[in-house]
C-alpha positions in Angstrom: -24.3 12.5 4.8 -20.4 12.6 4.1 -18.0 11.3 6.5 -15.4 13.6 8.2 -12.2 12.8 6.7 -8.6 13.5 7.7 -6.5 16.7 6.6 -4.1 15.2 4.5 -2.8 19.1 3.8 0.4 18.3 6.2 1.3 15.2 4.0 1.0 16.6 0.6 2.5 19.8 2.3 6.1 17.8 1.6 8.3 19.4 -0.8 8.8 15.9 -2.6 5.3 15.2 -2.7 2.8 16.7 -5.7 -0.8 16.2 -5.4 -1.8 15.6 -9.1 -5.7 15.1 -8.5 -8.4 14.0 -6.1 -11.7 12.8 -6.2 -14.9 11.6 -4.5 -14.1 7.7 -4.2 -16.7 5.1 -3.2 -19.0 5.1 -0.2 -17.7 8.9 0.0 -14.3 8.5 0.4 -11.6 10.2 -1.1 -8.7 9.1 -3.5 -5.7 10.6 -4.3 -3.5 10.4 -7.1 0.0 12.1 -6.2 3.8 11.6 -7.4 6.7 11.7 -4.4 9.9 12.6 -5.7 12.6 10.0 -6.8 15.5 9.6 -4.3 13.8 10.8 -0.8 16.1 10.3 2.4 14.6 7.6 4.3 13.8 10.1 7.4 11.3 11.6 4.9 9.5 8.4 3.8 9.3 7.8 7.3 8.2 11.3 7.8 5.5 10.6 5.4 3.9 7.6 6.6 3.5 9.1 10.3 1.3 11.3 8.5 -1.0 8.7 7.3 -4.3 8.7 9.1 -5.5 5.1 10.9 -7.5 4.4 8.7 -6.1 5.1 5.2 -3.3 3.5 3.0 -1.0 4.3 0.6 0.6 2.4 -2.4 3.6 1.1 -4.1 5.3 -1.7 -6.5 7.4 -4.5 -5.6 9.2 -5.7 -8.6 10.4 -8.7 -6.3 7.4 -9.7 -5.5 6.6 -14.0 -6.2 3.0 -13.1 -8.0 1.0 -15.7 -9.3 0.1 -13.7 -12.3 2.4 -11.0 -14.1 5.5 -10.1 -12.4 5.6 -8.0 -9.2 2.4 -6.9 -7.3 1.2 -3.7 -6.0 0.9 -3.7 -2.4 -0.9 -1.7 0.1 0.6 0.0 3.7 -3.1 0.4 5.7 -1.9 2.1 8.6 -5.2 -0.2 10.5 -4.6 1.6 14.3 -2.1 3.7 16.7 0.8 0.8 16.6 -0.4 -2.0 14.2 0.1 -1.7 9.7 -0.8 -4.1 7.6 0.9 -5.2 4.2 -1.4 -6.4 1.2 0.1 -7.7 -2.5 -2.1 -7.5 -5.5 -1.7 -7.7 -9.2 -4.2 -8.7 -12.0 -7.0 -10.3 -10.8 -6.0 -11.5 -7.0 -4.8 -9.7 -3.8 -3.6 -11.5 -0.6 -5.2 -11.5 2.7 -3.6 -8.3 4.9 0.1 -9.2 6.8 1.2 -7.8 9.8 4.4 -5.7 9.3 6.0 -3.5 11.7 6.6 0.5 11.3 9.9 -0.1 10.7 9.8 -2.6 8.0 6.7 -0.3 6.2 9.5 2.6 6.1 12.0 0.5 4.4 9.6 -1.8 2.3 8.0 2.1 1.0 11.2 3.4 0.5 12.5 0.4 -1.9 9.6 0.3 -4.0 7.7 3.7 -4.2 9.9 4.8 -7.0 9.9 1.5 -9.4 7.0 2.3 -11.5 7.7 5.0 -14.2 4.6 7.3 -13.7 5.1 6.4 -10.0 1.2 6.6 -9.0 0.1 6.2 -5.2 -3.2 6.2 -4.1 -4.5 6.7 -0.7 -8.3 5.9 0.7 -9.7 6.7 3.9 -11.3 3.6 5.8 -10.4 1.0 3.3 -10.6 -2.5 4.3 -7.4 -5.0 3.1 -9.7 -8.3 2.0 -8.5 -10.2 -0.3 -10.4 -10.8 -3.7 -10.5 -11.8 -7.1 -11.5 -9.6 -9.8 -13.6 -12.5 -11.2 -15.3 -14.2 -8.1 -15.1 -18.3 -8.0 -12.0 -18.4 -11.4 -9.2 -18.6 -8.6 -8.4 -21.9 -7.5 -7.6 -23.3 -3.8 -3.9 -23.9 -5.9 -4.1 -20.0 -7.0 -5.1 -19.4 -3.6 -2.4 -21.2 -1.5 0.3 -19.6 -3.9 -0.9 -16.1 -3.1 -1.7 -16.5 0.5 0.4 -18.8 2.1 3.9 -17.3 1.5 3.5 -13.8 2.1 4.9 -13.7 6.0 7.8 -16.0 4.8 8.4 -13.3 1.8 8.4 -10.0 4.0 10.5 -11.5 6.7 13.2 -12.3 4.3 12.8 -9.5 2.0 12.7 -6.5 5.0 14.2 -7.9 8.3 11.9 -7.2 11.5 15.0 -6.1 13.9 
């Protein structure tokens, strides 16, 4: 039996956002691929992640980003409950444990990255869990580890300031 997901009609309903496909994900969940416009006002990106469900993510590029492997890392905004959203960095072959980071800092984090990469893809999924991983269990080291765990708070509160 499916799970009831959210109506995601009032966040695709943004005139900068275009739904380009969906489809049934794992465990019956849905993903969705979707462009938002280039050069958004900040009031709509905020706009747009107030319509993310609890529950569900959505996903951008930092070029910035210190990554262990290739340059930058894809990160995930899981919106996890009514006040708390969690950051998560990954790139080939790792992802970080889930950060903390406040509303505020999501909004302004989004709005830097979303439009780096060229085809500009975002995904959202409905009751995804931020775990780290490796794509090939037991070939990351405790050194691979440290580098891709341990700095992440350090990172966002310099790169986005909390206040």
């Amino acid at each position: 039996m499916k799970s009831e997901l959210p109506n995601m009609d009032a966040y695709f309903a943004h005139p900068g956002v275009k739904l380009r496909t969906a489809r049934e994900w794992n465990d019956h969940q849905m993903r969705y691929w979707y462009n938002i416009k280039v050069g958004l006002a900040a009031a709509d990106i905020e706009m747009l992640l107030r319509k993310v469900p609890i529950g569900a993510y959505v996903q951008a590029f930092d070029k910035e980003f210190p990554s262990p492997s290739d340059p930058g890392a894809w990160f995930d905004l899981y919106h996890a409950s009514e006040d708390r959203w969690l950051v998560r960095w990954s790139n080939h072959g790792w992802s970080s444990g889930a950060v903390p980071i406040e509303f505020h800092q999501a909004v302004i984090y989004f709005n830097e990255c979303y439009s780096f990469h060229a085809a500009r893809f975002l995904g959202f999924r409905y009751k995804h869990e931020l775990m780290a991983h490796a794509a090939h269990p037991g070939q990351l080291n405790v050194t691979m580890d440290d580098r891709i765990d341990s700095p992440n708070s350090v990172y966002l509160s310099g790169r986005i300031p909390s206040d």
